[in-house]
ZAKEVO-316429 format. One line per field, with one value per residue (C-alpha): residue in three letters; x, y, z. Coordinates in Angstrom, 1 decimal. Example, Ala and Ser with C-alpha at 12.3 -4.5 7.8 and 13.67 -1.06 7.14 Angstrom:
<recs>
residuo	ALA;SER
X	12.3;13.7
Y	-4.5;-1.1
Z	7.8;7.1
</recs>
This chain:
<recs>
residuo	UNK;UNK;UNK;UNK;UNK;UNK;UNK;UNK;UNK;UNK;UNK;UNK;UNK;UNK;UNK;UNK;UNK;UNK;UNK;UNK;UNK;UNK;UNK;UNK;UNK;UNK;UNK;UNK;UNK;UNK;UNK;UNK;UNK;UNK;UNK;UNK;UNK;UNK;UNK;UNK;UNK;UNK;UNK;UNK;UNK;UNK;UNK;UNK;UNK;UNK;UNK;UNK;UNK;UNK;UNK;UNK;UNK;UNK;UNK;UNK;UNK;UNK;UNK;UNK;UNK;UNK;UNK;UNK;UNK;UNK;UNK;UNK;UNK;UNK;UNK;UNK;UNK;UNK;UNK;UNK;UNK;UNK;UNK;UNK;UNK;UNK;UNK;UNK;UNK;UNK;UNK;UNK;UNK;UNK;UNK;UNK;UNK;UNK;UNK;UNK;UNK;UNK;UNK;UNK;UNK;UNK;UNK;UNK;UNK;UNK;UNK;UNK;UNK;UNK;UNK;UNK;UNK;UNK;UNK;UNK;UNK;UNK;UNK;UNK;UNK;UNK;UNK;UNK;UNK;UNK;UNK;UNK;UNK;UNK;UNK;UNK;UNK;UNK;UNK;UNK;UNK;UNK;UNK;UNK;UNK;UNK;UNK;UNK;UNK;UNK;UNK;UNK;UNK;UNK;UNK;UNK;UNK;UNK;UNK;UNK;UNK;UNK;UNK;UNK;UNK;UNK;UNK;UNK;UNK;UNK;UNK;UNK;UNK;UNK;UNK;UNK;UNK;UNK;UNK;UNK;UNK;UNK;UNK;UNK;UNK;UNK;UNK;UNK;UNK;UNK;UNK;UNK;UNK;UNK;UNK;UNK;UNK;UNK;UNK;UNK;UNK;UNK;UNK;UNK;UNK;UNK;UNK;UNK;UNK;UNK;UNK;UNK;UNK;UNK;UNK;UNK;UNK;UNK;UNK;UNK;UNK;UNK;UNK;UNK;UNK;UNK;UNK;UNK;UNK;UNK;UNK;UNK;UNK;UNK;UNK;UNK;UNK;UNK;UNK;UNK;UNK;UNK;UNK;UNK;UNK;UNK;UNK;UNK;UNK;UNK;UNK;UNK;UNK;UNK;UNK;UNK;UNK;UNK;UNK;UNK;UNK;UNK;UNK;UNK;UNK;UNK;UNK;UNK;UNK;UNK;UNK;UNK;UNK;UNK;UNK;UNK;UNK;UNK;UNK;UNK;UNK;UNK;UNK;UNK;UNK;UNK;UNK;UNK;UNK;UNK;UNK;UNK;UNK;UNK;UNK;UNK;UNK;UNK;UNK;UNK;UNK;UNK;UNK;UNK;UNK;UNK;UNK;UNK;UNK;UNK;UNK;UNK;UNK;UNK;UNK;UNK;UNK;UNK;UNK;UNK;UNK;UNK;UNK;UNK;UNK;UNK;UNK;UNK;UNK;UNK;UNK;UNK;UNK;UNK;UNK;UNK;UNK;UNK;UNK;UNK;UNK;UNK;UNK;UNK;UNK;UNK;UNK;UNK;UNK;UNK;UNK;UNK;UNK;UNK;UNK;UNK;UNK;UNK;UNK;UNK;UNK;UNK;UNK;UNK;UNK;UNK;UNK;UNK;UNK;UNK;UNK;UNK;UNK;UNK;UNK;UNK;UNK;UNK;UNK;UNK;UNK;UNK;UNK;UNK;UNK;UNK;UNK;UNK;UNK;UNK;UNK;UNK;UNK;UNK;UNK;UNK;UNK;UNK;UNK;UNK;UNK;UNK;UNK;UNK;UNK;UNK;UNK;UNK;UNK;UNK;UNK;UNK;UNK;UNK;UNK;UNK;UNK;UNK;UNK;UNK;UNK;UNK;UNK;UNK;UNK;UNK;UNK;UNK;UNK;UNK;UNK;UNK;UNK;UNK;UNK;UNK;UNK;UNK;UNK;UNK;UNK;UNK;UNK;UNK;UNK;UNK;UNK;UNK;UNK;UNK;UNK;UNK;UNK;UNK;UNK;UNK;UNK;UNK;UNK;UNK;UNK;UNK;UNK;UNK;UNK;UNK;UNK;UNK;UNK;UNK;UNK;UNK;UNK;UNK;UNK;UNK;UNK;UNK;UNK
X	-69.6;-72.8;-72.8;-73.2;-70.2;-68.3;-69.2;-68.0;-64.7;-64.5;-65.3;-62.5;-59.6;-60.2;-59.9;-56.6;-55.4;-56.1;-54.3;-51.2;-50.2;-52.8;-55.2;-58.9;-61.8;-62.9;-59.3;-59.6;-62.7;-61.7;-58.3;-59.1;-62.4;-64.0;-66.0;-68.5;-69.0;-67.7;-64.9;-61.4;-58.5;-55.5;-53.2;-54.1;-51.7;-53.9;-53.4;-55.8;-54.4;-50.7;-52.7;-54.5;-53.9;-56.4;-58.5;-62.3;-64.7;-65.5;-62.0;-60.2;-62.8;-62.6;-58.9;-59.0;-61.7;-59.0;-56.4;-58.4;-59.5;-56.3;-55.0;-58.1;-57.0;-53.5;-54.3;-56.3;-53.6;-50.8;-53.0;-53.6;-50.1;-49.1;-51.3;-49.9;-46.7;-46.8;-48.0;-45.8;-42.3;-39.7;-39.6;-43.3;-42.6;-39.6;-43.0;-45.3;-42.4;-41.1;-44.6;-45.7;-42.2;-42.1;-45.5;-44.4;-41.3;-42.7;-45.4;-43.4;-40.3;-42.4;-40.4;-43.2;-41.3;-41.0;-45.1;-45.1;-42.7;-45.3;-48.5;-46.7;-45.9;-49.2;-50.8;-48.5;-49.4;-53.2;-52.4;-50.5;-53.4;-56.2;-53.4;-54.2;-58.0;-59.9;-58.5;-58.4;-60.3;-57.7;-57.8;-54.6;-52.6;-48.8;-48.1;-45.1;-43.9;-41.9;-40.9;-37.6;-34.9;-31.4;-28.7;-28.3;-31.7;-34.3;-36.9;-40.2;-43.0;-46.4;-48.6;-51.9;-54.4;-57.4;-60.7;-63.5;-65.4;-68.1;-65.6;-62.4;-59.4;-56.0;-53.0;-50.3;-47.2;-47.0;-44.0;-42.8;-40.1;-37.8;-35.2;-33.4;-34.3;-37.6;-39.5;-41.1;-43.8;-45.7;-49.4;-51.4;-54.4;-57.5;-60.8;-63.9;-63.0;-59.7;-56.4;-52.7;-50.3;-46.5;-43.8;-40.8;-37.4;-36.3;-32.4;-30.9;-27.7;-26.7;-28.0;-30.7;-34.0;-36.1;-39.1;-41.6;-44.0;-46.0;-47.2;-48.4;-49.6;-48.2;-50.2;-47.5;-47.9;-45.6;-43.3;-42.8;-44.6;-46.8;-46.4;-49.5;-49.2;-51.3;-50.8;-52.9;-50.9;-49.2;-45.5;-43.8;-40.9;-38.7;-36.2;-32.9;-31.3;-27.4;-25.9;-26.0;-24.8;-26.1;-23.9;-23.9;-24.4;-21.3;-19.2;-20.1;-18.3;-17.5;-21.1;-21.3;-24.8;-26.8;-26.3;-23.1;-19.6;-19.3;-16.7;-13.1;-14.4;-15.0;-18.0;-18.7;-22.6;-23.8;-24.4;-21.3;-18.9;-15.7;-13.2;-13.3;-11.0;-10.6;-13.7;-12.8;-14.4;-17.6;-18.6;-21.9;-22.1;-24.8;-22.2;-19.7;-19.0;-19.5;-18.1;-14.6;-14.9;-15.3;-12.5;-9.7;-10.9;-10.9;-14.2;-14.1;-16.6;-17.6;-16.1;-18.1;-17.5;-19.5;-22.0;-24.1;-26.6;-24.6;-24.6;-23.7;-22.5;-22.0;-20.3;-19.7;-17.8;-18.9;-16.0;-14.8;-11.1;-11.3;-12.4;-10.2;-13.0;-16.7;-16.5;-15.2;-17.7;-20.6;-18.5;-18.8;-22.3;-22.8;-20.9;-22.7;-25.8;-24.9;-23.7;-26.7;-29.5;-27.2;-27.8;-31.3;-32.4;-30.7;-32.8;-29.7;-29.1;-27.7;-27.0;-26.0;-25.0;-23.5;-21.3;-23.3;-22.3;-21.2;-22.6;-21.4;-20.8;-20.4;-17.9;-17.0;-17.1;-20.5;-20.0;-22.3;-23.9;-27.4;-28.8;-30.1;-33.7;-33.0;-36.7;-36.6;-33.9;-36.1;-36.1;-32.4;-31.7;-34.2;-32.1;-28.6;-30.0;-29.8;-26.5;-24.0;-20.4;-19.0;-16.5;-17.6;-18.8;-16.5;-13.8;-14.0;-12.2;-14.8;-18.0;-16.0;-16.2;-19.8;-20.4;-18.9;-20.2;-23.8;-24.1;-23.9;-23.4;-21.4;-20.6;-19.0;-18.2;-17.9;-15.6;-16.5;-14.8;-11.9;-8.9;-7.8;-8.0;-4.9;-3.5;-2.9;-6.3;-8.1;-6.0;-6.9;-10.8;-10.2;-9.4;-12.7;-14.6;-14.6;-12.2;-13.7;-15.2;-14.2;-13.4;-13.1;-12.5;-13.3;-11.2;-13.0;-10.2;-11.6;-9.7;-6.9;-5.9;-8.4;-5.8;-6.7;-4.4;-4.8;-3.4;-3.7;-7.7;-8.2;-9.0;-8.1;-10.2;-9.3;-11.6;-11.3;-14.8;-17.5;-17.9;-14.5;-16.6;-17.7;-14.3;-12.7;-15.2;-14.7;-11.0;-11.1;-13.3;-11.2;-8.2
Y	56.5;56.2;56.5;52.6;52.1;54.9;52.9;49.5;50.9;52.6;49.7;47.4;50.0;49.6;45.9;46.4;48.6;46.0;43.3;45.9;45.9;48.8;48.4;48.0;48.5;45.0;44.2;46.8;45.6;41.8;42.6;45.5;44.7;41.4;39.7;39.2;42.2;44.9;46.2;47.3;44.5;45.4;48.0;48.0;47.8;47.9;45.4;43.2;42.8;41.9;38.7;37.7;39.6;39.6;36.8;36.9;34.7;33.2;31.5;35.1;36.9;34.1;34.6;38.6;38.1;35.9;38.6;41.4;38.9;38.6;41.9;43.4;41.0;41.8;45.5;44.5;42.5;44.9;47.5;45.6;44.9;48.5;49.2;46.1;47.3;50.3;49.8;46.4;47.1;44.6;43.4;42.3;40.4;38.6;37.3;36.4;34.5;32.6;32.0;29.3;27.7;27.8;26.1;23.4;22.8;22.9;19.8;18.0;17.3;17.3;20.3;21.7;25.4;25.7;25.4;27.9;30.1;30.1;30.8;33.9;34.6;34.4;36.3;39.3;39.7;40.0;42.5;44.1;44.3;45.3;48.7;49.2;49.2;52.6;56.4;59.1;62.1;64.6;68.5;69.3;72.5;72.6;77.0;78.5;82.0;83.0;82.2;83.4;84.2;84.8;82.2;81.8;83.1;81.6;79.8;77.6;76.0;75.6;72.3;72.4;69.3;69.4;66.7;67.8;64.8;63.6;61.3;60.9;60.3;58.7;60.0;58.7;59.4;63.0;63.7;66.3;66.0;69.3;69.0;66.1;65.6;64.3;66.0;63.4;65.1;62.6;63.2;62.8;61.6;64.3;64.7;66.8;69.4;69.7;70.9;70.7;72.8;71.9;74.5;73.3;74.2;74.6;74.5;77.4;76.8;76.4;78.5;76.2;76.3;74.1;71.6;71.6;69.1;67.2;66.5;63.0;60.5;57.5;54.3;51.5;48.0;48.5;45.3;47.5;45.1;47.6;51.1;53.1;57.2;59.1;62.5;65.6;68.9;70.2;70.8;74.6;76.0;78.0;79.9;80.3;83.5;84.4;86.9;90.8;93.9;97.3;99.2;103.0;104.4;106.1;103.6;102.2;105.3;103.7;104.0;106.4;108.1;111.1;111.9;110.3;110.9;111.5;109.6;110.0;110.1;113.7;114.3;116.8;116.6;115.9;117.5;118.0;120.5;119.8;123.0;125.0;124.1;125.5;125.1;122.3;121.8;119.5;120.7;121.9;125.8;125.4;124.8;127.7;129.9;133.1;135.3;133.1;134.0;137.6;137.4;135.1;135.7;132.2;130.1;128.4;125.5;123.4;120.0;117.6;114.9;111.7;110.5;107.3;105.2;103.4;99.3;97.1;93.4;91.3;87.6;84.9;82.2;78.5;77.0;74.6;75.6;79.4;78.5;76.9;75.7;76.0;79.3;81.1;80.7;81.6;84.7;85.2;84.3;86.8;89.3;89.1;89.6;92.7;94.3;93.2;94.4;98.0;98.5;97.3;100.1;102.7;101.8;100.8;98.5;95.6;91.8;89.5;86.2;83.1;80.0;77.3;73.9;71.5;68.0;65.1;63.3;66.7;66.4;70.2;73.0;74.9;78.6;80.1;82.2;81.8;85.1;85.6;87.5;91.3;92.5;92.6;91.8;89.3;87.4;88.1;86.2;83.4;82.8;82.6;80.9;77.7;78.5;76.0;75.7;72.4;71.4;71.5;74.9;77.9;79.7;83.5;84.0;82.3;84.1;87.3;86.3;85.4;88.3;91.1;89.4;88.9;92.1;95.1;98.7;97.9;100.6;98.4;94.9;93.1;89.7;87.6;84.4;82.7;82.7;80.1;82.4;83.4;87.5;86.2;84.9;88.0;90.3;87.9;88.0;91.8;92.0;90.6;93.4;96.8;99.5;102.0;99.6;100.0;96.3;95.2;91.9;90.8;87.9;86.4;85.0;84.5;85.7;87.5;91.1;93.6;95.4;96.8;96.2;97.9;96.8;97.6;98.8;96.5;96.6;93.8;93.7;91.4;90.8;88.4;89.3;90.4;93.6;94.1;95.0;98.6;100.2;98.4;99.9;103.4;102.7;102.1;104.5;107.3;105.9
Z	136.0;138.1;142.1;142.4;140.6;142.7;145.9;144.4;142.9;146.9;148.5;146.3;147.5;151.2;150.7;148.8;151.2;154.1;152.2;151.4;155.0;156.2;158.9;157.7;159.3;159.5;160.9;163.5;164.5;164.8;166.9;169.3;170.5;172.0;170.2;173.2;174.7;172.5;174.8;174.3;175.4;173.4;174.6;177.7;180.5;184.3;186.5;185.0;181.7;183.7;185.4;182.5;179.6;176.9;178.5;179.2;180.5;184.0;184.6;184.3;186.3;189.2;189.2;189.1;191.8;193.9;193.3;194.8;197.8;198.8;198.5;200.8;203.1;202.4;203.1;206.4;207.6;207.1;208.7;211.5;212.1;211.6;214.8;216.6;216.2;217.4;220.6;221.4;222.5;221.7;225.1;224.6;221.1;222.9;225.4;222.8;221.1;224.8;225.8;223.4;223.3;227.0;226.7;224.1;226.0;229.3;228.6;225.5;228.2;231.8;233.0;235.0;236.0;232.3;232.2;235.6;233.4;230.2;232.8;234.7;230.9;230.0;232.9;232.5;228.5;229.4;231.9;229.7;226.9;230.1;230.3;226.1;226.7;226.7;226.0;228.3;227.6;228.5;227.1;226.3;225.7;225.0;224.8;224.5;226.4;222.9;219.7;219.3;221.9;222.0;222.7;226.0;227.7;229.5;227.5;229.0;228.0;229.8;229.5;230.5;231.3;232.5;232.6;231.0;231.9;234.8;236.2;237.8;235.0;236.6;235.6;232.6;231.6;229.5;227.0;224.7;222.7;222.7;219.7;220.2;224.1;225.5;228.9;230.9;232.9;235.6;235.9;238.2;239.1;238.1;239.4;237.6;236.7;237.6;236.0;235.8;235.0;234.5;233.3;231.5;230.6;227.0;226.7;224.6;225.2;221.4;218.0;215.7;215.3;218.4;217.0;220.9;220.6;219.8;223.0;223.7;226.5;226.8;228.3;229.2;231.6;234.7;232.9;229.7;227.4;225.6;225.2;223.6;222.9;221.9;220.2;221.4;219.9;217.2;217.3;217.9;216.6;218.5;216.7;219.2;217.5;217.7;220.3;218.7;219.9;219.5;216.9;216.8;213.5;214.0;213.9;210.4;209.0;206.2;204.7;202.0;201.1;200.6;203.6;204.8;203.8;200.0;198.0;196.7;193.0;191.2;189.6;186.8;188.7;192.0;195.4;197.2;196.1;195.8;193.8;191.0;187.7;184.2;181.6;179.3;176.2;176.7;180.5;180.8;181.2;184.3;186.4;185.4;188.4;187.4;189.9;189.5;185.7;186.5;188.5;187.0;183.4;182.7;182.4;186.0;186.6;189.7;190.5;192.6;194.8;193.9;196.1;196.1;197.8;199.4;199.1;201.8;201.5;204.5;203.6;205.9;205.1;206.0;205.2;208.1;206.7;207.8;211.5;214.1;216.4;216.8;219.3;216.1;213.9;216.8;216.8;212.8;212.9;215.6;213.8;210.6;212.4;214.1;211.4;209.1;211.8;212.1;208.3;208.4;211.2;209.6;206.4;204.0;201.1;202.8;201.3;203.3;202.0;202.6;201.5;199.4;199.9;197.2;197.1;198.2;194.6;192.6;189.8;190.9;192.8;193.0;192.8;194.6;197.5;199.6;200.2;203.7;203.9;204.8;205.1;208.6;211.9;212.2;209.3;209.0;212.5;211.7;208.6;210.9;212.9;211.1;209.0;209.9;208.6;206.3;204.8;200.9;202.0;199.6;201.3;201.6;198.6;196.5;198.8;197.7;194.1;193.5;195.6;193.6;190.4;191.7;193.2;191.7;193.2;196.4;198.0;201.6;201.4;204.7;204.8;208.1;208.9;211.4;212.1;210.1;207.2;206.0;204.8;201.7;200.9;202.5;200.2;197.2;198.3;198.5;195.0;193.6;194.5;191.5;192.2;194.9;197.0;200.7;202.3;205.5;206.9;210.3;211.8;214.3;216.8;220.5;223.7;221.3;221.3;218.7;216.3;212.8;209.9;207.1;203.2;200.0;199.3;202.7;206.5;208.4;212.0;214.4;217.4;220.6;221.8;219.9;222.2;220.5;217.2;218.1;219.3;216.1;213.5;215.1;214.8;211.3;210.5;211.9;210.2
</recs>
């Protein structure tokens, strides 16, 4: 068959094809692309095609042209009242809406006070908008003295304004926002030059982190029609840490390392001797005592006493249910962060984690525990300073747990919650943790009498003040 004949029998099987159901070339061509200008309009699905679809020519582009009039104007608009609104307080809308009825009133029933009513109306909004004219040229500083204190202690902040211009700027209205409260610092008046400095309280009264700032000007009419502000710093943060106390290494006897008390486990190998017993079958011979063997005449080897590095786990509880008020769980947090900044100086293995809360709608209980940054007292702190308890929070016996099956190598474990927390559910908590593992519990119960109660592979503090902490450790350390 020659090449021309190749090309014909080619050409017959795309038409075939089309007319079978496939697309063709001359199909494709005829459906997806205009017939004017070549371009794609099928498929598509941008705004224009939701206006007009597929439809070209001048009547479409006039009404895409319409569309994006209105929605620049739209944009301008909305913009425009964005700003309005910002500035006019509620008091001022009431005007602008009495001031024309007053006006329509006043003249459409001859009640001429109405018409004074709509002038005095009228002459108080334009002094109001003379007070939104212009902007001050203020250089302002918001600093300040720390960024983290402990509950309780004094904490300030320093503004500083000064005019940097060639002429005399009045004074406005300054205010920082501090948490939840607002300071309200008068200003006034300052010439070239000049400066003013205004120092500030900062209440520390309750553990959280503090948002200072932004600090901001505010321009308002003496009526209250308009309110303008203006913002001139960034915000600061001022972490407000829990009360510690100072913990002597001493007391946290229960920490077993290298070089702290060894355990209660034998070890055919390790560093601290513990007797001699009879060779058995399967001992290494490096650790046969000789001068026994010579003596007894019986193959006498070394037993040891297991030692480890030791591990450290610190749990609060967040659950409302184990605390009877809110002076309790200040006391827990408190606790928790003593005993985690003792293990962190002394250069230990220490986790210290927390409750995780379930959500609102869950269909069950999450199981599971936030771990609180140990790199530094610091960080630890920064992290309690923002724990707060809840009720969907777990309950010690479930922080005890996640705990023991999360962490591996616990050497101490350290149970911290309320009162409200029963023996029953300490002991059970106690339990979750491998054999060997020394557990304590400390009962935070303010203004009651410390005592130590000791069960079953548990110590049971109980502690009225948090001073109370170091005399109970040393008492359960000597028992």
């Amino acid at each position: 068959m020659s090449d021309r004949g190749q090309v014909r029998q080619a050409s017959n099987s795309r038409t075939v094809r089309g007319q079978s159901g496939h697309v063709s070339r001359s199909s494709l061509s005829s459906s997806h692309f205009d017939s004017a200008n070549g371009t794609a309009t099928v498929g598509l699905t941008n705004a224009r095609t939701r206006i007009v679809g597929n439809r070209t020519g001048f009547l479409a582009d006039a009404i895409i042209t319409l569309v994006r009039l209105f929605r620049a104007i739209g944009e301008v608009l909305s913009a425009w009242f964005r700003r309005v609104s910002s500035v006019v307080t509620p008091l001022g809308w009431s005007m602008l809406l009495l001031v024309p009825a007053a006006f329509v009133f006043g003249y459409g029933l001859g009640w001429v006070e109405l018409v004074a009513v709509a002038f005095a109306g009228t002459v108080l909004i334009l002094i109001a908008a003379a007070y939104l004219v212009g902007r001050n040229a203020f250089a302002i500083d918001l600093t300040v003295a720390h960024s983290r204190v402990v509950v309780g202690d004094r904490a300030t902040g320093l503004i500083t304004v000064t005019n940097p211009t060639r002429r005399r700027l009045i004074g406005v209205k300054v205010e920082v926002p501090v948490g939840r409260g607002l300071a309200e610092i008068a200003m006034p008046g300052l010439s070239r030059g000049a400066a003013f400095r205004h120092e500030f309280l900062v209440p520390t009264s309750h553990r959280g982190v503090l948002a200072i700032g932004p600090v901001r000007t505010v321009r308002a009419d003496p009526v209250g029609l308009v309110r303008r502000e203006l913002v001139w710093t960034t915000a600061r943060e001022l972490f407000i840490h829990p009360r510690t106390i100072g913990i002597p290494s001493t007391s946290t006897g229960f920490v077993r390392d290298l070089e702290g008390n060894p355990t209660r486990d034998l070890s055919n190998s390790d560093v601290s001797f513990h007797a001699l017993r009879e060779y058995v079958p399967g001992d290494e011979r490096r650790y046969i005592h000789w001068k026994s063997t010579a003596k007894t005449g019986t193959y006498m080897v070394r037993q040891f006493e297991e030692t480890r590095r030791s591990h450290l786990v610190i749990a609060l509880s967040l659950a409302s249910a184990n605390y009877a008020t809110d002076e309790e769980f200040e006391m827990a947090v408190s606790v928790a962060g003593s005993l985690g900044a003792r293990a962190i100086r002394d250069a230990r293995n220490v986790a210290v984690v927390v409750s995780e809360k379930t959500p609102e709608f869950a269909k069950r209980k999450v199981l599971a525990v936030r771990h609180l940054n140990t790199l530094t007292r610091t960080r630890l702190l920064d992290d309690l300073s923002v724990v707060d308890h809840a009720e969907s929070a777990l309950g010690i016996m479930d922080v005890a747990r996640v705990a023991a099956d999360e962490i591996t190598g616990i050497s101490v474990a350290f149970l911290v919650c309320g009162s409200l927390a029963t023996a029953t559910e300490l002991r059970a908590a106690s339990t979750k943790f491998p054999p060997g593992v020394e557990v304590v519990a400390v009962v935070c119960d303010p203004e009651t009498i410390p005592g130590l109660r000791r069960v079953a592979g548990l110590s049971v503090l109980t502690i009225g003040y948090l001073e109370d902490l170091q005399k109970s450790l040393a008492r359960a350390a000597a028992a």
